[in-house]
KETOR-536070 format. One record per residue (C-alpha): residue in one letter; z, y, x. Coordinates in nm, 2 decimals. Example, Ala and Ser with C-alpha at 12.3 -4.5 7.8 and 13.67 -1.06 7.14 Angstrom:
<r doke="a" Z="0.78" Y="-0.45" X="1.23"/>
<r doke="s" Z="0.71" Y="-0.11" X="1.37"/>
end
This chain:
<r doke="x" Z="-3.66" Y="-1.55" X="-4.58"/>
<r doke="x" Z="-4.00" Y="-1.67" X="-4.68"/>
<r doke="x" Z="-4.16" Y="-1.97" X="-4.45"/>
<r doke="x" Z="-4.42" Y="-1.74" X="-4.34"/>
<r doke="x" Z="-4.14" Y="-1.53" X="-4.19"/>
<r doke="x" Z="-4.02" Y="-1.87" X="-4.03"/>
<r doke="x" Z="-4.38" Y="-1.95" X="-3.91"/>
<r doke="x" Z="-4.40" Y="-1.55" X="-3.76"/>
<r doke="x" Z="-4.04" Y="-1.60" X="-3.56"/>
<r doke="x" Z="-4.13" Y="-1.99" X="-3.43"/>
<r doke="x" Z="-4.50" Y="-1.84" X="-3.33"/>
<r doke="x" Z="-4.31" Y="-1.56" X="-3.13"/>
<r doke="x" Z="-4.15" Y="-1.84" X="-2.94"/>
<r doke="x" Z="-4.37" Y="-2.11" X="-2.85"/>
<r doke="x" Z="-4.69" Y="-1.85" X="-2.80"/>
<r doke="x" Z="-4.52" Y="-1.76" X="-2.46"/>
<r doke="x" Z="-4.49" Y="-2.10" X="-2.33"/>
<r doke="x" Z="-4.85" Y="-2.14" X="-2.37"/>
<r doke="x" Z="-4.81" Y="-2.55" X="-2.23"/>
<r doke="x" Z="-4.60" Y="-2.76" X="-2.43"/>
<r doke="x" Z="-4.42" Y="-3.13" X="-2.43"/>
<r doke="x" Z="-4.26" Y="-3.22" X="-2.76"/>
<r doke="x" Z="-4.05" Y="-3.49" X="-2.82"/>
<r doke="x" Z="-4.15" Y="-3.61" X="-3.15"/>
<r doke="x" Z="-3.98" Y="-3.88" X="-3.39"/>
<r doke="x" Z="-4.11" Y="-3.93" X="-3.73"/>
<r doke="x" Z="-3.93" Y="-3.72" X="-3.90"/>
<r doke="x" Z="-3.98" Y="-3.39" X="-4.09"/>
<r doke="x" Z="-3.82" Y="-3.17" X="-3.85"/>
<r doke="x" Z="-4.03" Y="-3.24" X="-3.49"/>
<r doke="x" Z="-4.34" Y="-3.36" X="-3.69"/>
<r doke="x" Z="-4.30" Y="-3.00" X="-3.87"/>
<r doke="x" Z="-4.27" Y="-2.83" X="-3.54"/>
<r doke="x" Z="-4.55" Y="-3.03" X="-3.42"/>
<r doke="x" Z="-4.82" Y="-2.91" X="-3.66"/>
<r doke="x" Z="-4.68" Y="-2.52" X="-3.58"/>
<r doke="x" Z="-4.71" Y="-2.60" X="-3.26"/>
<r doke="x" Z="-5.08" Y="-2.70" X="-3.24"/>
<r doke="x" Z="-5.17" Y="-2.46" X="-3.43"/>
<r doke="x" Z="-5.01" Y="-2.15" X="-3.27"/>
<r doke="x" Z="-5.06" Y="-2.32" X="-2.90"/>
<r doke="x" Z="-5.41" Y="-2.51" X="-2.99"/>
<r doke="x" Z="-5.46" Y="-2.77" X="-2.74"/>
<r doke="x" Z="-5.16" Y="-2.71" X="-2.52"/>
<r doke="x" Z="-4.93" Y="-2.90" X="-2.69"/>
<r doke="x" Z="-4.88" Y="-3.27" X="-2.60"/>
<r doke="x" Z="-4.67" Y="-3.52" X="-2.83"/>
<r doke="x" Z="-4.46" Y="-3.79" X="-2.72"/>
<r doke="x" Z="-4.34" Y="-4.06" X="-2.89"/>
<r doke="x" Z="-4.08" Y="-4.35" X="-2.78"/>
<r doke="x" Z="-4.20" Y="-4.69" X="-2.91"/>
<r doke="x" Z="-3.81" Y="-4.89" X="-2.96"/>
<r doke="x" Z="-3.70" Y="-5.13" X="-3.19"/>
<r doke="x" Z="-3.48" Y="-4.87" X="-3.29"/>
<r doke="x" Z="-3.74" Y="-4.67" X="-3.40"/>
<r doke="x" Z="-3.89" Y="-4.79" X="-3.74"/>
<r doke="x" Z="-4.24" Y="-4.86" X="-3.75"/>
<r doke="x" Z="-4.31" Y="-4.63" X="-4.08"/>
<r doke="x" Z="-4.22" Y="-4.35" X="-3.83"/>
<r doke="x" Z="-4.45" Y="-4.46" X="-3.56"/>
<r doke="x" Z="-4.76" Y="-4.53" X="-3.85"/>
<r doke="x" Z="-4.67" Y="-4.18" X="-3.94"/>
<r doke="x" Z="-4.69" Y="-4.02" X="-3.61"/>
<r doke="x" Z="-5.01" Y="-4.20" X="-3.55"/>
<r doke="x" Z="-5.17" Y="-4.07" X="-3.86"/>
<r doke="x" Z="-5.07" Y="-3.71" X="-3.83"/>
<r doke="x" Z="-5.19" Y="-3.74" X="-3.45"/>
<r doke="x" Z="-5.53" Y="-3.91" X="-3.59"/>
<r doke="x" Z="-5.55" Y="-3.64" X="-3.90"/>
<r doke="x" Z="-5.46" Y="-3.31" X="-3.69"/>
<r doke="x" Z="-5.58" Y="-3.35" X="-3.38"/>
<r doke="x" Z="-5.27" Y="-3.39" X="-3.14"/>
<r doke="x" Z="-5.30" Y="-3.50" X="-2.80"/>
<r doke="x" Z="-5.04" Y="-3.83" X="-2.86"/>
<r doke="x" Z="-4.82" Y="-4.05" X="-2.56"/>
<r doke="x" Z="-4.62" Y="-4.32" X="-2.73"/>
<r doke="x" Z="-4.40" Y="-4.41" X="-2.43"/>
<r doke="x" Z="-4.10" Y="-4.65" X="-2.36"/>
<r doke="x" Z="-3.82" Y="-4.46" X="-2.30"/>
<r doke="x" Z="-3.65" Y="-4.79" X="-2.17"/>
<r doke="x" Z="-3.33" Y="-4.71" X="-2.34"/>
<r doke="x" Z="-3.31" Y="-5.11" X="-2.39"/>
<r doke="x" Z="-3.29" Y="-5.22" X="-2.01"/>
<r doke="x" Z="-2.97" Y="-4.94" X="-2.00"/>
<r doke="x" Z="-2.66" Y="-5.13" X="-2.04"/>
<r doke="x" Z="-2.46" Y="-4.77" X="-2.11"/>
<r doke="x" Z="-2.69" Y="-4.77" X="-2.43"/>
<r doke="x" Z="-2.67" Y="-5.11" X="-2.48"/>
<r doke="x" Z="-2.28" Y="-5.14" X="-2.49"/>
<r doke="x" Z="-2.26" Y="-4.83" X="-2.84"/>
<r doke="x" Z="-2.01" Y="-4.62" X="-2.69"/>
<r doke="x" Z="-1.95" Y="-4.33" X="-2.95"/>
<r doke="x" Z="-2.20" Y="-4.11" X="-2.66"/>
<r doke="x" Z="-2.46" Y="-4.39" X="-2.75"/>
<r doke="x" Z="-2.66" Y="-4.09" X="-2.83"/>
<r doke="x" Z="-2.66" Y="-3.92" X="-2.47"/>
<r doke="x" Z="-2.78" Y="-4.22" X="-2.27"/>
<r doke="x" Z="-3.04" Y="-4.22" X="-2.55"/>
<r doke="x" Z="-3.19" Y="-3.92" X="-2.53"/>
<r doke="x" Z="-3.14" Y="-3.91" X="-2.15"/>
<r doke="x" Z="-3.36" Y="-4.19" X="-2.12"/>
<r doke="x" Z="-3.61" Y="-4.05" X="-2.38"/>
<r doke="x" Z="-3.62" Y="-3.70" X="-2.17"/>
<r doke="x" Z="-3.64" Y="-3.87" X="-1.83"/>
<r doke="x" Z="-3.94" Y="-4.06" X="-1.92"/>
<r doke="x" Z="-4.10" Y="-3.74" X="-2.06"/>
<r doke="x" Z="-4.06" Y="-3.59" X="-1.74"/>
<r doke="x" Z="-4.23" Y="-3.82" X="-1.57"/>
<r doke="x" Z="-4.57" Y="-3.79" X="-1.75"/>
<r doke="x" Z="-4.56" Y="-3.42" X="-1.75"/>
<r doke="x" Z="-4.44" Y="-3.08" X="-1.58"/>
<r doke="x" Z="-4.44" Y="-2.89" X="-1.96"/>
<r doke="x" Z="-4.14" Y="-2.75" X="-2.07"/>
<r doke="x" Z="-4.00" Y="-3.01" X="-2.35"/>
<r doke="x" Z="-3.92" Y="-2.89" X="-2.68"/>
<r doke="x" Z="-3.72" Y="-3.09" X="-2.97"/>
<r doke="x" Z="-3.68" Y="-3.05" X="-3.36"/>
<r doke="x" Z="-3.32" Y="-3.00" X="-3.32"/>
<r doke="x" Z="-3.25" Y="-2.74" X="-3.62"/>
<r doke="x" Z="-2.94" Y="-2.51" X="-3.66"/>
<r doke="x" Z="-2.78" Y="-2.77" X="-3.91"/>
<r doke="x" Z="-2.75" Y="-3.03" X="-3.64"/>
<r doke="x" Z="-2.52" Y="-2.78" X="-3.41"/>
<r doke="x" Z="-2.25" Y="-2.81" X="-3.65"/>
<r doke="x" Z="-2.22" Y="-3.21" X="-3.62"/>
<r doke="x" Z="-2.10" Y="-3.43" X="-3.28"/>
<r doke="x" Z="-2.47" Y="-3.49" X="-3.16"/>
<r doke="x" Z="-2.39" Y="-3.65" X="-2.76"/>
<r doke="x" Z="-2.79" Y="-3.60" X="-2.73"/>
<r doke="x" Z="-2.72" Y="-3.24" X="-2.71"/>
<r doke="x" Z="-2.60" Y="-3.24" X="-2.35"/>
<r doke="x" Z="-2.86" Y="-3.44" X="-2.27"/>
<r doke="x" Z="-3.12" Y="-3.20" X="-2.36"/>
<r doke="x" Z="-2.92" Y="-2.95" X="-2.21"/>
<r doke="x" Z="-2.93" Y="-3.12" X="-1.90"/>
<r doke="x" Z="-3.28" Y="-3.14" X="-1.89"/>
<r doke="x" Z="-3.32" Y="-2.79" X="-1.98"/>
<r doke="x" Z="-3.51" Y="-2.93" X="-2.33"/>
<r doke="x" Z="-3.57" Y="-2.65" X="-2.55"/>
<r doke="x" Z="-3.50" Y="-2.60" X="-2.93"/>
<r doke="x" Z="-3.69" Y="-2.32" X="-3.09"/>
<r doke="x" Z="-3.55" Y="-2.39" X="-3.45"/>
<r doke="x" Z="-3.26" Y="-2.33" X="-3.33"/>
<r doke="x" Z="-3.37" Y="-2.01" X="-3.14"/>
<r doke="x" Z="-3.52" Y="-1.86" X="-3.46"/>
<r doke="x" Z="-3.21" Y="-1.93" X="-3.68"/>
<r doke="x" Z="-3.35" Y="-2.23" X="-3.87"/>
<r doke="x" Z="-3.20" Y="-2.53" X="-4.07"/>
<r doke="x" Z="-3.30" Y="-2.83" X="-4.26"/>
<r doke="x" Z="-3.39" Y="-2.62" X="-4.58"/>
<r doke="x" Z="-3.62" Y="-2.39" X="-4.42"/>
<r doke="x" Z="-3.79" Y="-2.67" X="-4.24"/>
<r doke="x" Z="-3.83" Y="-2.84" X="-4.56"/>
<r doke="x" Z="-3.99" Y="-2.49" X="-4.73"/>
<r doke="x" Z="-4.24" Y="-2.43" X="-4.37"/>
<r doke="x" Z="-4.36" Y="-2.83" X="-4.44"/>
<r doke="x" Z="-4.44" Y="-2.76" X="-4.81"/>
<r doke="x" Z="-4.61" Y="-2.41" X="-4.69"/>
<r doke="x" Z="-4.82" Y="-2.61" X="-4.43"/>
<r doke="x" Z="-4.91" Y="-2.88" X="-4.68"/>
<r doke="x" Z="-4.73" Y="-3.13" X="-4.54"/>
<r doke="x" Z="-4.61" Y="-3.28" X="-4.83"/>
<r doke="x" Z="-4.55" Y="-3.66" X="-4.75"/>
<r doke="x" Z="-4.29" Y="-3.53" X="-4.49"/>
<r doke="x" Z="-4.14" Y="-3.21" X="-4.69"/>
<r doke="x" Z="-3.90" Y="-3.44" X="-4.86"/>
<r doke="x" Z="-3.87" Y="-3.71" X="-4.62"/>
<r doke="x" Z="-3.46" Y="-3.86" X="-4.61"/>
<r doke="x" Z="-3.27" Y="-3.77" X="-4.29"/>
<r doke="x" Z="-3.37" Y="-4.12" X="-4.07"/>
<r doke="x" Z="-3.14" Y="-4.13" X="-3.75"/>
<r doke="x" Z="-3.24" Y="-4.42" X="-3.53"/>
<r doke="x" Z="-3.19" Y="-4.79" X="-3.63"/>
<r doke="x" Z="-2.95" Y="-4.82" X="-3.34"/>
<r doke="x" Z="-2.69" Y="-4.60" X="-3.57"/>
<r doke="x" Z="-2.66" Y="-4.87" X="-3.82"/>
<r doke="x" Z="-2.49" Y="-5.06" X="-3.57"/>
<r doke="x" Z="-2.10" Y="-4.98" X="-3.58"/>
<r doke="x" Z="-1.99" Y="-4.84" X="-3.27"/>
<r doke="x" Z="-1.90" Y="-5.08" X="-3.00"/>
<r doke="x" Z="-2.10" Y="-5.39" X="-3.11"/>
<r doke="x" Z="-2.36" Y="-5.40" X="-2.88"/>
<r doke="x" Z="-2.69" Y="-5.28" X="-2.93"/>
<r doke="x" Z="-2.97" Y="-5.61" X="-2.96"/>
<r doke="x" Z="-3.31" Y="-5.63" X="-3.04"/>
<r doke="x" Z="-3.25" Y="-5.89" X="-3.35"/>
<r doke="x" Z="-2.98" Y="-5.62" X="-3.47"/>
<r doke="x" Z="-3.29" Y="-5.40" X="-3.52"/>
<r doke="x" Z="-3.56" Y="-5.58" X="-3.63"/>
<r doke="x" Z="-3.29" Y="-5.69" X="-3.91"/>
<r doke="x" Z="-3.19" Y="-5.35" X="-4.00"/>
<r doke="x" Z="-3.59" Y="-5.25" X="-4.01"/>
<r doke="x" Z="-3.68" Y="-5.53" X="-4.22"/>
<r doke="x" Z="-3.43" Y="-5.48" X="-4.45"/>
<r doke="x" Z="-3.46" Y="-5.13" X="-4.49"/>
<r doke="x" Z="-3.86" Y="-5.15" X="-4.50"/>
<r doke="x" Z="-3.80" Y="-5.42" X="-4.85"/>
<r doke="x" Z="-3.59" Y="-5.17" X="-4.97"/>
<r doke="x" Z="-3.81" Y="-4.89" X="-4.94"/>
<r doke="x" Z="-4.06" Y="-5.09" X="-5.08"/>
<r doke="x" Z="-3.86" Y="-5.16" X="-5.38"/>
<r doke="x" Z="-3.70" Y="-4.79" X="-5.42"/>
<r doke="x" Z="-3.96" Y="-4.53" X="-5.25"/>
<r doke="x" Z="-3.79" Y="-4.22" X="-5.09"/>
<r doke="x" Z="-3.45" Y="-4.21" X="-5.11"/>
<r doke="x" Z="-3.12" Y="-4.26" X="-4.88"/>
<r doke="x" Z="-3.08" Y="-4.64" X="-4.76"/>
<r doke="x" Z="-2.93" Y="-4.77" X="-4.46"/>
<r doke="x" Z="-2.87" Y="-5.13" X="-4.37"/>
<r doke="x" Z="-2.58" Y="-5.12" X="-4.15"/>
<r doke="x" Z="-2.45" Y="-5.44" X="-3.91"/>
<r doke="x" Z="-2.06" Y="-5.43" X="-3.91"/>
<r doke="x" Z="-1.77" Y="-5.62" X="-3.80"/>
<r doke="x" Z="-1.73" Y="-5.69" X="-4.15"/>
<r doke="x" Z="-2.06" Y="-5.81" X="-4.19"/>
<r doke="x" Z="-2.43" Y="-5.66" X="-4.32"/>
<r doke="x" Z="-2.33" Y="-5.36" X="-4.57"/>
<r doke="x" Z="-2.62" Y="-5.17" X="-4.78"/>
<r doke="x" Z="-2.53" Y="-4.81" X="-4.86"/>
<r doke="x" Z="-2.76" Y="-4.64" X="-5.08"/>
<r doke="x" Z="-2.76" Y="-4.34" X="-5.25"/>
<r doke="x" Z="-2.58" Y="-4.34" X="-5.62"/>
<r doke="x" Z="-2.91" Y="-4.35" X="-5.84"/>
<r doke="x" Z="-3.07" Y="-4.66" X="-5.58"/>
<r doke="x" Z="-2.71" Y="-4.83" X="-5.61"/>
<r doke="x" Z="-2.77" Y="-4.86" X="-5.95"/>
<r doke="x" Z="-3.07" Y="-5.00" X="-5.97"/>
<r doke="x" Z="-2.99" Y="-5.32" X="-5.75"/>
<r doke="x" Z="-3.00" Y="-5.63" X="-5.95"/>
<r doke="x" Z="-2.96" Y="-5.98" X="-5.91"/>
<r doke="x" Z="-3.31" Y="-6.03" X="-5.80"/>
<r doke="x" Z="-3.29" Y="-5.76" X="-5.57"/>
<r doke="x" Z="-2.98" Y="-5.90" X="-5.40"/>
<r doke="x" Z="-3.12" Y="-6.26" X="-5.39"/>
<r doke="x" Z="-3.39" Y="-6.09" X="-5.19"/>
<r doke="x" Z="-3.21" Y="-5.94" X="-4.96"/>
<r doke="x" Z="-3.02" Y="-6.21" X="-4.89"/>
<r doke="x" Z="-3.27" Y="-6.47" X="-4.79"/>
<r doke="x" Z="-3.37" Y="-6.19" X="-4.52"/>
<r doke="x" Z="-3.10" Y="-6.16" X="-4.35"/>
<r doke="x" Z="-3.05" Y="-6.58" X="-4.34"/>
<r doke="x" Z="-3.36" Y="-6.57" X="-4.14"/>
<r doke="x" Z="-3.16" Y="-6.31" X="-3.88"/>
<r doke="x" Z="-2.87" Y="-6.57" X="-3.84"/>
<r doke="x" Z="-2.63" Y="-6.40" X="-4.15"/>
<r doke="x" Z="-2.48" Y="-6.63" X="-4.34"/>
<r doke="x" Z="-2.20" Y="-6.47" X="-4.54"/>
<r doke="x" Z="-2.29" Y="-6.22" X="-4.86"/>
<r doke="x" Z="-2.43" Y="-5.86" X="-4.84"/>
<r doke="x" Z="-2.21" Y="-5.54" X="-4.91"/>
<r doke="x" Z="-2.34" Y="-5.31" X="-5.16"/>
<r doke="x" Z="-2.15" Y="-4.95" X="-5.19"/>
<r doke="x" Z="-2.25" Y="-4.56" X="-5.18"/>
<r doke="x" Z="-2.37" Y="-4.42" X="-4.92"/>
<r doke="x" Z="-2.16" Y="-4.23" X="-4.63"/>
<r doke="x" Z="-2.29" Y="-4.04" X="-4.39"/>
<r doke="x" Z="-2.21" Y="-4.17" X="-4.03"/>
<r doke="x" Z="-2.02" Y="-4.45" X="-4.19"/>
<r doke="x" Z="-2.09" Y="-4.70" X="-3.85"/>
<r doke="x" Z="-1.97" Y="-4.45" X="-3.65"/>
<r doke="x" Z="-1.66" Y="-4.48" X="-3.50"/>
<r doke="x" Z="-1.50" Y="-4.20" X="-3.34"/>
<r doke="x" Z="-1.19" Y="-4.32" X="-3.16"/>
<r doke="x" Z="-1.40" Y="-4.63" X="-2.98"/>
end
């Protein structure tokens, strides 16, 4: 199916609502839905945005200059996910006190119906935050017109939006953290530091600082692994001193979900 297609199903959805609330991240999939959604809706539509240490600040300077650049009608909020101790604690349904918070707060600014950038790919992993939308009767019309990560991608490009199209999958910082160490603000400043130098260093690509019981482990994708040097790793190093870390950095390929725990 062409994106166009895509854009004629999603328009078919939100037009309807006329009033919107979307939850929006950073990331290509509710900053894609976003842009559809102003233009099909026009003014209707309002973004909000949690400001967290566990959200990286590359996401929030993004949001901020798509809002700026297209128009949008913009509430960064606190979702105060960091005063609840249920979040604070990691449990593996970290996720659900999460976006409980995140949908709680967004109900109390306004009475739109809330929509997220859940796509049909996510339905197929353990995503807690799920029930939580469902419990607040959140909305996911990607998901109601049949689309995944690869169409997304294809409806960015068609839009123009080209310095998300390609953008890495970016769960929140507080997923570096393996499950059941507790959830701290210096935790994520480290892991956002961290990852923002190696950014820096690689460009796009998959890289994840994550804080285990082992210690600080880097994954990165295969060709980034390769490239680390000495230099590199000296670098690293002297940041996460500053945090308190004495012993060495792990380097190894990435995994997916690799700080999550399951049985915990």
């Amino acid at each position: 199916m062409k994106s166009a297609d895509f854009q004629k199903k999603l328009a078919s959805i939100l037009t309807p609502m006329e009033s919107v609330a979307i939850a929006v991240s950073g990331g290509v999939d509710s900053m894609t839905l976003a842009h559809i959604a102003k233009r099909t809706l026009n003014v209707s539509v309002t973004m909000f945005h949690a400001l967290s240490p566990a959200v990286p600040r590359e996401a929030t300077e993004r949001i901020e200059r798509h809002a700026k650049n297209a128009g949008w009608q913009l509430e960064l909020i606190n979702a105060n996910e960091m005063q609840d101790p249920n979040y604070l604690e990691n449990p593996v349904n970290r996720c659900f006190f999460c976006k409980s918070n995140l949908y709680s707060r967004i109900a109390q600014f306004t009475s739109q119906p809330i929509l997220s950038g859940t796509n049909l790919d996510d339905l197929s992993d353990f995503r807690p935050g799920l029930k939580a939308a469902k419990d607040f009767e959140v909305r996911h019309p990607f998901v109601e017109a049949n689309i995944g990560k690869q169409d997304i991608r294809l409806i960015a490009e068609d839009l123009g939006l080209d310095d998300i199209k390609q953008l890495p999958a970016a769960p929140c910082l507080s997923s570096r953290i393996e499950t059941g160490l507790y959830v701290t603000n210096e935790k994520l400043i480290l892991i956002d530091s961290v990852e923002r130098l190696l950014k820096e260093e690689f460009g796009l690509g998959i890289i994840r600082c994550r804080v285990k019981r082992v210690g600080i482990v880097i994954e990165l994708e295969e060709t980034l692994l390769n490239k680390v040097d000495c230099n590199l790793r000296k670098r690293v190093d002297n940041l996460v001193r500053i945090y308190g870390h004495n012993k060495g950095v792990e380097y190894s390929s990435y995994k997916k979900g690799s700080a999550f725990l399951r049985e915990k």
